[in-house]
BANU-972573 format. One record per residue: y negated, z, x negated of N, C-alpha, C in turn; residue in one letter. Coordinates in pm, 1 decimal. Layout:
<rec><n_y>Y</n_y><n_z>Z</n_z><n_x>X</n_x><ca_y>Y</ca_y><ca_z>Z</ca_z><ca_x>X</ca_x><c_y>Y</c_y><c_z>Z</c_z><c_x>X</c_x><residuo>a</residuo></rec>
...
***
This chain:
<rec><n_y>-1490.1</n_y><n_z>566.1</n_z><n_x>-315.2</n_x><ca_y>-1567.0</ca_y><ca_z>475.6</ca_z><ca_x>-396.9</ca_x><c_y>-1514.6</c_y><c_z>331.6</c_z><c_x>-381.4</c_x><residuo>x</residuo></rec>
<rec><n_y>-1390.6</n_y><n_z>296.3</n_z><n_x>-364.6</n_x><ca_y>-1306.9</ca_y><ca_z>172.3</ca_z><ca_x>-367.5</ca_x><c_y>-1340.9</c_y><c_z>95.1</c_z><c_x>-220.2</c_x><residuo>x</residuo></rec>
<rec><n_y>-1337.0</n_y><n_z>206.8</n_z><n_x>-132.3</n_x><ca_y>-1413.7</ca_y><ca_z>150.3</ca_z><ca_x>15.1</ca_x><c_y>-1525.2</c_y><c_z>130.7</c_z><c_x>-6.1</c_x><residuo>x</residuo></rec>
<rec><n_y>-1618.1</n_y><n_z>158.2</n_z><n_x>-25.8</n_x><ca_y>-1787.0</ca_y><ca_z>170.9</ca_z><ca_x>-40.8</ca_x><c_y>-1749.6</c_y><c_z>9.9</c_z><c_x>-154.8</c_x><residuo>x</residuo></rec>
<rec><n_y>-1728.1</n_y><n_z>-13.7</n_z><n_x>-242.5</n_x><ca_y>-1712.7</ca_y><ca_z>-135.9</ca_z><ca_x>-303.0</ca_x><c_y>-1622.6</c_y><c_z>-233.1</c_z><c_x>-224.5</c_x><residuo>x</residuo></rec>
<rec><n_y>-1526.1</n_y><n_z>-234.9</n_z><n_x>-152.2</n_x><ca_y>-1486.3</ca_y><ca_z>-348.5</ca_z><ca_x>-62.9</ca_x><c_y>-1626.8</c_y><c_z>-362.3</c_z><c_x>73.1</c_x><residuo>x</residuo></rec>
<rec><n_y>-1670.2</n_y><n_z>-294.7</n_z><n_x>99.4</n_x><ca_y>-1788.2</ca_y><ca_z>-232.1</ca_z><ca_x>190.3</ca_x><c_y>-1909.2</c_y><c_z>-337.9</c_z><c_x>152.8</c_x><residuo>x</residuo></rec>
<rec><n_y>-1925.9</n_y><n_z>-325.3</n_z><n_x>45.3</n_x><ca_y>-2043.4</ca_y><ca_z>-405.5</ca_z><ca_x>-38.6</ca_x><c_y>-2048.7</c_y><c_z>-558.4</c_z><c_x>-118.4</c_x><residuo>x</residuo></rec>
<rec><n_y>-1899.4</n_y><n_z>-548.5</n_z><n_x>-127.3</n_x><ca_y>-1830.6</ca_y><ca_z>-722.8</ca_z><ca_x>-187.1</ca_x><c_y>-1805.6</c_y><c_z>-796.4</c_z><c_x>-111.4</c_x><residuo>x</residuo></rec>
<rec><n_y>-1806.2</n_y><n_z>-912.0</n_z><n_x>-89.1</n_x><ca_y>-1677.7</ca_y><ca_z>-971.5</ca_z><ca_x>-0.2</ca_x><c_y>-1539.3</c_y><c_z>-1033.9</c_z><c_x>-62.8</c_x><residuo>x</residuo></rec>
<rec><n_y>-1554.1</n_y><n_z>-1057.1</n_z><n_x>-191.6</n_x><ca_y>-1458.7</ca_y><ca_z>-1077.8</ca_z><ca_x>-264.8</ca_x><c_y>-1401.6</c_y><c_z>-950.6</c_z><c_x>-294.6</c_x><residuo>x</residuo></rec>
<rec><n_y>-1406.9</n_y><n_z>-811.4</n_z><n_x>-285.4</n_x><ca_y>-1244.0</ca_y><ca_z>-666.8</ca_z><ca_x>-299.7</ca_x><c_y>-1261.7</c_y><c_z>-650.8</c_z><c_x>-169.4</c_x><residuo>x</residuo></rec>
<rec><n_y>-1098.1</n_y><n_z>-605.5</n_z><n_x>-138.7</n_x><ca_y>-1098.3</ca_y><ca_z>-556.1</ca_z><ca_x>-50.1</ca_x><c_y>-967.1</c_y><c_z>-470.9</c_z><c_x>-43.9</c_x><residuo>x</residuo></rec>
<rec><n_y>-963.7</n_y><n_z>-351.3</n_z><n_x>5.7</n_x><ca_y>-901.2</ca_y><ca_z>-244.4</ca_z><ca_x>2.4</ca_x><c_y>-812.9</c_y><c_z>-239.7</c_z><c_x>130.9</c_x><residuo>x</residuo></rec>
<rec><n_y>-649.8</n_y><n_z>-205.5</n_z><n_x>45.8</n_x><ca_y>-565.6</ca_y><ca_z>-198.8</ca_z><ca_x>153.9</ca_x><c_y>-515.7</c_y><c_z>-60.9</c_z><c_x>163.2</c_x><residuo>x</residuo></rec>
<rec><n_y>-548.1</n_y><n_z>48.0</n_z><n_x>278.6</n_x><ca_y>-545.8</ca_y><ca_z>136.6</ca_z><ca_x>277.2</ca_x><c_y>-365.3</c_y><c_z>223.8</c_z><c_x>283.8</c_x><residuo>x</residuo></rec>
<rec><n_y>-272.9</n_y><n_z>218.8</n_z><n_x>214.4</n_x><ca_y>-183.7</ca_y><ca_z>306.0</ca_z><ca_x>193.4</ca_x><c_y>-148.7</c_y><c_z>443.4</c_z><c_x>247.3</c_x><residuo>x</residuo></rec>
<rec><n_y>-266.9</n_y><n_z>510.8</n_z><n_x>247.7</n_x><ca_y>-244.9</ca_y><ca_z>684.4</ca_z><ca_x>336.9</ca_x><c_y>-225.5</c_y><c_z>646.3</c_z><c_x>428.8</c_x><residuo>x</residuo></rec>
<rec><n_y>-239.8</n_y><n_z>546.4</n_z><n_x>504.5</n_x><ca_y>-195.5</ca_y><ca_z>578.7</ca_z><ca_x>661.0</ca_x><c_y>-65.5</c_y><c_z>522.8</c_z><c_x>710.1</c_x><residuo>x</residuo></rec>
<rec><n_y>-19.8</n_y><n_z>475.8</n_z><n_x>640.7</n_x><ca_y>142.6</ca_y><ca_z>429.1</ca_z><ca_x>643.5</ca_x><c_y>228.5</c_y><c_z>567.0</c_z><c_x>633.9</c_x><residuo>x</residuo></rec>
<rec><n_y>300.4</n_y><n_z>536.4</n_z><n_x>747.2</n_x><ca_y>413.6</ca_y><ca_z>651.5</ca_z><ca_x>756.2</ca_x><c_y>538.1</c_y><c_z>676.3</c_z><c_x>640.0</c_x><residuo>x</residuo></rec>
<rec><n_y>506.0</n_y><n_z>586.0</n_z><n_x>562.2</n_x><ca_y>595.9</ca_y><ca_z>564.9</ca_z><ca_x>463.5</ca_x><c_y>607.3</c_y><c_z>708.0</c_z><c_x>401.6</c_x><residuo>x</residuo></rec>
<rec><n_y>446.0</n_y><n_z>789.4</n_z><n_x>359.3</n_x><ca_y>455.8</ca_y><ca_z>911.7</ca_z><ca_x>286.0</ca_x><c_y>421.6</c_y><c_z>1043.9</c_z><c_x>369.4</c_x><residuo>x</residuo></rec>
<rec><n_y>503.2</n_y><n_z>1039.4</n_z><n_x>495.2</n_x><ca_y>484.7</ca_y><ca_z>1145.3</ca_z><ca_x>576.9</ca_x><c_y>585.9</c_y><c_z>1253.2</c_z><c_x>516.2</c_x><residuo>x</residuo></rec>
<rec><n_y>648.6</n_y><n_z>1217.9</n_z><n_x>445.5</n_x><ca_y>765.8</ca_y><ca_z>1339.1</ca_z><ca_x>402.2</ca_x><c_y>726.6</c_y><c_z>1325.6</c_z><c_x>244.6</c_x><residuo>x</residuo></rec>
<rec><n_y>654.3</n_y><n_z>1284.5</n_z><n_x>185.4</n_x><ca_y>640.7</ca_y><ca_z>1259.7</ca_z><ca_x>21.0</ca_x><c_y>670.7</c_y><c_z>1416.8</c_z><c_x>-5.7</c_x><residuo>x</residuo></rec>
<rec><n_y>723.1</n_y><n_z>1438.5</n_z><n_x>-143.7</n_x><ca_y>748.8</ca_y><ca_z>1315.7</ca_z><ca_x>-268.1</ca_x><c_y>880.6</c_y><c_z>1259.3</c_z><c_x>-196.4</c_x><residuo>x</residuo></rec>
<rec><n_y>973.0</n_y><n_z>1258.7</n_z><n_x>-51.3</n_x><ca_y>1154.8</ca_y><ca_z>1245.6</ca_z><ca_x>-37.6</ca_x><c_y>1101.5</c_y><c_z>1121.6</c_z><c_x>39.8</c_x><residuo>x</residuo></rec>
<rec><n_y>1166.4</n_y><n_z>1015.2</n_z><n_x>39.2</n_x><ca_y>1186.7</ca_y><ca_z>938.9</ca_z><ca_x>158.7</ca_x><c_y>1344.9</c_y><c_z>929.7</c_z><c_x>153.3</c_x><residuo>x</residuo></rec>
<rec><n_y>1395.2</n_y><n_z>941.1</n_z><n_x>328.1</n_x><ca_y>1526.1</ca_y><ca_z>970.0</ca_z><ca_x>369.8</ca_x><c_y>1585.0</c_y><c_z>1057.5</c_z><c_x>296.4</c_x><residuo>x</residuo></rec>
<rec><n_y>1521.5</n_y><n_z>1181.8</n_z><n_x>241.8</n_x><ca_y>1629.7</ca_y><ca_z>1271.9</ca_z><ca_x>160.6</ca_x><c_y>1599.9</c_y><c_z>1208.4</c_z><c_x>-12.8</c_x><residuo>x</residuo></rec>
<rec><n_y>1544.6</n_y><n_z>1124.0</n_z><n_x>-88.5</n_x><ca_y>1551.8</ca_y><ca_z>1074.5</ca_z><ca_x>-200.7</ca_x><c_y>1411.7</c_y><c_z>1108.6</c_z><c_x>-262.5</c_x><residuo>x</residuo></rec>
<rec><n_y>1410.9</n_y><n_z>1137.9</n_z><n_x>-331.3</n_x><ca_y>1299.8</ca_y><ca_z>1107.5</ca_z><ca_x>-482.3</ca_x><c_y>1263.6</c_y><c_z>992.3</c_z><c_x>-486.0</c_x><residuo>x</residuo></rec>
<rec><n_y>1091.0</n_y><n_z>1002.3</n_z><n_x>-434.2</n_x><ca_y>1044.3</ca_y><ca_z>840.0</ca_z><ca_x>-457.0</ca_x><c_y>940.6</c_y><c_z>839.8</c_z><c_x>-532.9</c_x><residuo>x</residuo></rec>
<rec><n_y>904.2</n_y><n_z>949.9</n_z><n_x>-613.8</n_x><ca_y>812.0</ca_y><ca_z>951.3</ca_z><ca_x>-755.6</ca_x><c_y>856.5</c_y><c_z>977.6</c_z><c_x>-893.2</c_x><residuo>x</residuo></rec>
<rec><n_y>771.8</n_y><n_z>877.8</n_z><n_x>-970.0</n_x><ca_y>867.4</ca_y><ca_z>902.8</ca_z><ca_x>-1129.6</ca_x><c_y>768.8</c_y><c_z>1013.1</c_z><c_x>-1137.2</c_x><residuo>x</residuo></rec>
<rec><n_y>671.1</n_y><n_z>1001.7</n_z><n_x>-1100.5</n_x><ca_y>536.3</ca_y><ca_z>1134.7</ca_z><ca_x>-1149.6</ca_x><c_y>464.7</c_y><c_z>1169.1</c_z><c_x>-1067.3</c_x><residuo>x</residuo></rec>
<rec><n_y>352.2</n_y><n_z>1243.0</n_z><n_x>-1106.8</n_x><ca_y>247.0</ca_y><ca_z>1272.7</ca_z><ca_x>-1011.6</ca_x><c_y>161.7</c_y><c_z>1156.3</c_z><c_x>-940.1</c_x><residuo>x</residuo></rec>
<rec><n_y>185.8</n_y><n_z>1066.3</n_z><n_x>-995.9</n_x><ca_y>69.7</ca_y><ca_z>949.1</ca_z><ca_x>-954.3</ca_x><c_y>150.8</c_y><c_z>758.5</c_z><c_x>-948.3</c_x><residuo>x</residuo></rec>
<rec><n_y>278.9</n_y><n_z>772.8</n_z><n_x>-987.2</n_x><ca_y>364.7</ca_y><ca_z>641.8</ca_z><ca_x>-945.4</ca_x><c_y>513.7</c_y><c_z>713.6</c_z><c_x>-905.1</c_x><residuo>x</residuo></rec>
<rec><n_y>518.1</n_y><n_z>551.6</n_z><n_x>-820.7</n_x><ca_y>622.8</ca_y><ca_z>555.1</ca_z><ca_x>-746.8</ca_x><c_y>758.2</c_y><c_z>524.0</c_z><c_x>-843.3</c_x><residuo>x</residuo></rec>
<rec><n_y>864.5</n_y><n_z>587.8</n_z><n_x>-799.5</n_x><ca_y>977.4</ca_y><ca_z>528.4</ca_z><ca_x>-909.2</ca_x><c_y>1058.3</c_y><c_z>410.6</c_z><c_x>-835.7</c_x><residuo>x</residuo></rec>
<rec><n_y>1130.8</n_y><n_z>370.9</n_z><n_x>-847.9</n_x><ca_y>1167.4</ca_y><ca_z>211.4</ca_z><ca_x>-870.5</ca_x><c_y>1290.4</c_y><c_z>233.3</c_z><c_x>-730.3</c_x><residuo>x</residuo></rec>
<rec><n_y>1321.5</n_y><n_z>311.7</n_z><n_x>-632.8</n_x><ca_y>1349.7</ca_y><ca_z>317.0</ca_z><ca_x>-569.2</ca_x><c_y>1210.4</c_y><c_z>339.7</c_z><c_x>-449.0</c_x><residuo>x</residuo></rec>
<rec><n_y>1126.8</n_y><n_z>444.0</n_z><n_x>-465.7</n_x><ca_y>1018.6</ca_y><ca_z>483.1</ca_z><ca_x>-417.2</ca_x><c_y>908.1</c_y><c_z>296.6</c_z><c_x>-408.6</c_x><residuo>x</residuo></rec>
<rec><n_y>893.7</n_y><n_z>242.8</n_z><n_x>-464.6</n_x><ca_y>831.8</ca_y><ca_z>114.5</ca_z><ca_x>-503.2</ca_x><c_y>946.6</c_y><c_z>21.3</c_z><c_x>-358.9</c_x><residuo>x</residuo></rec>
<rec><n_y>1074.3</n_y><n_z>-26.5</n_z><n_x>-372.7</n_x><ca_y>1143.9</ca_y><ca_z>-72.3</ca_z><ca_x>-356.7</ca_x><c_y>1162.5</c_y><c_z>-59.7</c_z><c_x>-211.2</c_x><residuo>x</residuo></rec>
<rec><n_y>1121.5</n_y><n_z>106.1</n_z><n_x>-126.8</n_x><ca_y>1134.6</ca_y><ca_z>108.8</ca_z><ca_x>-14.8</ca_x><c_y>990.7</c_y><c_z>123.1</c_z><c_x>77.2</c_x><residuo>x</residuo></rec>
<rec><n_y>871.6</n_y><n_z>118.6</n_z><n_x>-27.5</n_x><ca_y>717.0</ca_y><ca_z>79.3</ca_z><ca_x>32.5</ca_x><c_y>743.8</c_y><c_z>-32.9</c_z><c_x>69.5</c_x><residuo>x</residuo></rec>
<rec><n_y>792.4</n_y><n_z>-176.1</n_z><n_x>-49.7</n_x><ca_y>777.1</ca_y><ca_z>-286.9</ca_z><ca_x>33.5</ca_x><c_y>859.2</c_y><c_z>-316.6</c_z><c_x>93.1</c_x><residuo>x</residuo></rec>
<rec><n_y>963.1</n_y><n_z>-247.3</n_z><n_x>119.6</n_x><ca_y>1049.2</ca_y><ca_z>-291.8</ca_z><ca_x>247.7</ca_x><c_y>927.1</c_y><c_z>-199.8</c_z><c_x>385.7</c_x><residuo>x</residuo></rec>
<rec><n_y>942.0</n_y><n_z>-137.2</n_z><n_x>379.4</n_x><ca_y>817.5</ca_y><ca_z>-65.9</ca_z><ca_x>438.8</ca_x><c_y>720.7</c_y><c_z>-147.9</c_z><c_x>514.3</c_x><residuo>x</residuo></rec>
<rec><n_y>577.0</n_y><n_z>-190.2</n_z><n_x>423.5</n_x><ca_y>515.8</ca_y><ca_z>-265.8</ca_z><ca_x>467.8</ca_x><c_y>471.7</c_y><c_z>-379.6</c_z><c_x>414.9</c_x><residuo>x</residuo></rec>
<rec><n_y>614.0</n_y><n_z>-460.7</n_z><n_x>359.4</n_x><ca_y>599.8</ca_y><ca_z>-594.2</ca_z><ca_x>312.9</ca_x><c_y>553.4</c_y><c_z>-660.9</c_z><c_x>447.5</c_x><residuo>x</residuo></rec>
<rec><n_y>568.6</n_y><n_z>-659.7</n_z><n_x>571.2</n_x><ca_y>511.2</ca_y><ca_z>-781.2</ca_z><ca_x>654.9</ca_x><c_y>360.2</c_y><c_z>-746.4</c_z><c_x>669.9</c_x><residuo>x</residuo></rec>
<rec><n_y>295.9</n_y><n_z>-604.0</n_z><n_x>714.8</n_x><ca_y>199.0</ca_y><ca_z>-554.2</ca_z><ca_x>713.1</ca_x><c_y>81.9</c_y><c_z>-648.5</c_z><c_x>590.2</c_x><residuo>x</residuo></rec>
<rec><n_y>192.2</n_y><n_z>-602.3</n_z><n_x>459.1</n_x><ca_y>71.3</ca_y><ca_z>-636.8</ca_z><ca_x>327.1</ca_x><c_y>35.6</c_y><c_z>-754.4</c_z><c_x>371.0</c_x><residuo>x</residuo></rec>
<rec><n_y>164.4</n_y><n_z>-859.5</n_z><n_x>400.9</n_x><ca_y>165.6</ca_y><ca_z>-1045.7</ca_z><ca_x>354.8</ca_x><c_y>48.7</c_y><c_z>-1070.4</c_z><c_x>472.8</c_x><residuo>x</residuo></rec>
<rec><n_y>66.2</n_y><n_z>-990.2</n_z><n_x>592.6</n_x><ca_y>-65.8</ca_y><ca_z>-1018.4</ca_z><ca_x>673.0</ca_x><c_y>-186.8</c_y><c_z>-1013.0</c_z><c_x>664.8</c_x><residuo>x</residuo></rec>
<rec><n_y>-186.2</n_y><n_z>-878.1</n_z><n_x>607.9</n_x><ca_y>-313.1</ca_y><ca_z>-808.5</ca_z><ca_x>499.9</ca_x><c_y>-376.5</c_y><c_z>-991.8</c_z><c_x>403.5</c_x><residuo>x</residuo></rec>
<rec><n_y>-296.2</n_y><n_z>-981.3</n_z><n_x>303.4</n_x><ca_y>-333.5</ca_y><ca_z>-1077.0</ca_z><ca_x>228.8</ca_x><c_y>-357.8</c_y><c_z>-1222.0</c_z><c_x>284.3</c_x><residuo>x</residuo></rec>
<rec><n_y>-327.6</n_y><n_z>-1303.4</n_z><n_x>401.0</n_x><ca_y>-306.1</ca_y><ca_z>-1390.2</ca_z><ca_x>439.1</ca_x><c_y>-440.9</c_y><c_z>-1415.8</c_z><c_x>528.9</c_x><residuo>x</residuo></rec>
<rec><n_y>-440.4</n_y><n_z>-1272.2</n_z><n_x>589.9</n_x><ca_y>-615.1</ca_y><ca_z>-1281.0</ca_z><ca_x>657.2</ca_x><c_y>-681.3</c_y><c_z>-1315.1</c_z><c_x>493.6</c_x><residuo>x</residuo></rec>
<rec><n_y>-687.7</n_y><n_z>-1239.9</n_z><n_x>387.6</n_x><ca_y>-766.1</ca_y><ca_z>-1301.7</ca_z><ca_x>306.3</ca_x><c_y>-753.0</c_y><c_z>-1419.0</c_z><c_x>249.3</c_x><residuo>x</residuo></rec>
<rec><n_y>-696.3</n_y><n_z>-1525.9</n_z><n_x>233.4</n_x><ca_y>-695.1</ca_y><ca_z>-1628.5</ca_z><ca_x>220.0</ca_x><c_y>-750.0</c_y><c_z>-1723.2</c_z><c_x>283.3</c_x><residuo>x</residuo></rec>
<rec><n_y>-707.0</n_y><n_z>-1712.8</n_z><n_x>417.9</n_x><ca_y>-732.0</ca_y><ca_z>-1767.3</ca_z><ca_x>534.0</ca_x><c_y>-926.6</c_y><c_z>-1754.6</c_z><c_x>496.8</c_x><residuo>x</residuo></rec>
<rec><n_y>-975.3</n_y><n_z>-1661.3</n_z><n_x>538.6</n_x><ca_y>-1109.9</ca_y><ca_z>-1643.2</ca_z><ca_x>480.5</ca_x><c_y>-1126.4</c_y><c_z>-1748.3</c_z><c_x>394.2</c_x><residuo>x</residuo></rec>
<rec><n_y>-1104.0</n_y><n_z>-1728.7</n_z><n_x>266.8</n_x><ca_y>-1116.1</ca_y><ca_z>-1782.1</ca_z><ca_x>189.4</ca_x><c_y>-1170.9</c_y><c_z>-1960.8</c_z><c_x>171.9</c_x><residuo>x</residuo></rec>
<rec><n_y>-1080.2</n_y><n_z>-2001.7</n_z><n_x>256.2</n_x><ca_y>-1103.9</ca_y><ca_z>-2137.4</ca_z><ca_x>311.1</ca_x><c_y>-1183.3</c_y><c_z>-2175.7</c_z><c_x>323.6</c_x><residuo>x</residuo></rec>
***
């Protein structure tokens, strides 16, 4: 539904997460617990997404700006 609405807006746009290797071993990254629950990340789990794909996102977001212009 969130695609189909970035799909149809031009102002949302959806940054897709499943395909980052980050959660190929979920719920462990390197051996650790990276969920407080079923549905968030805990504060280590959070901490090593954006080490992860902090350059990825800032690119992500930067094409949208850039747009923006």
């Amino acid at each position: 539904m969130i695609k189909k609405l970035a799909n149809e807006y031009k102002n949302v746009f959806y940054y897709d997460l499943s395909k980052k290797h980050f959660f190929d071993n979920a719920p462990f990254y390197n051996d650790t617990l990276i969920y407080y629950d079923s549905n968030h990340l805990n504060h280590y789990g959070s901490t090593k997404l954006a080490d992860e794909i902090g350059d990825d996102f800032y690119n992500f977001s930067k094409n949208i700006l850039n747009k923006a212009k």
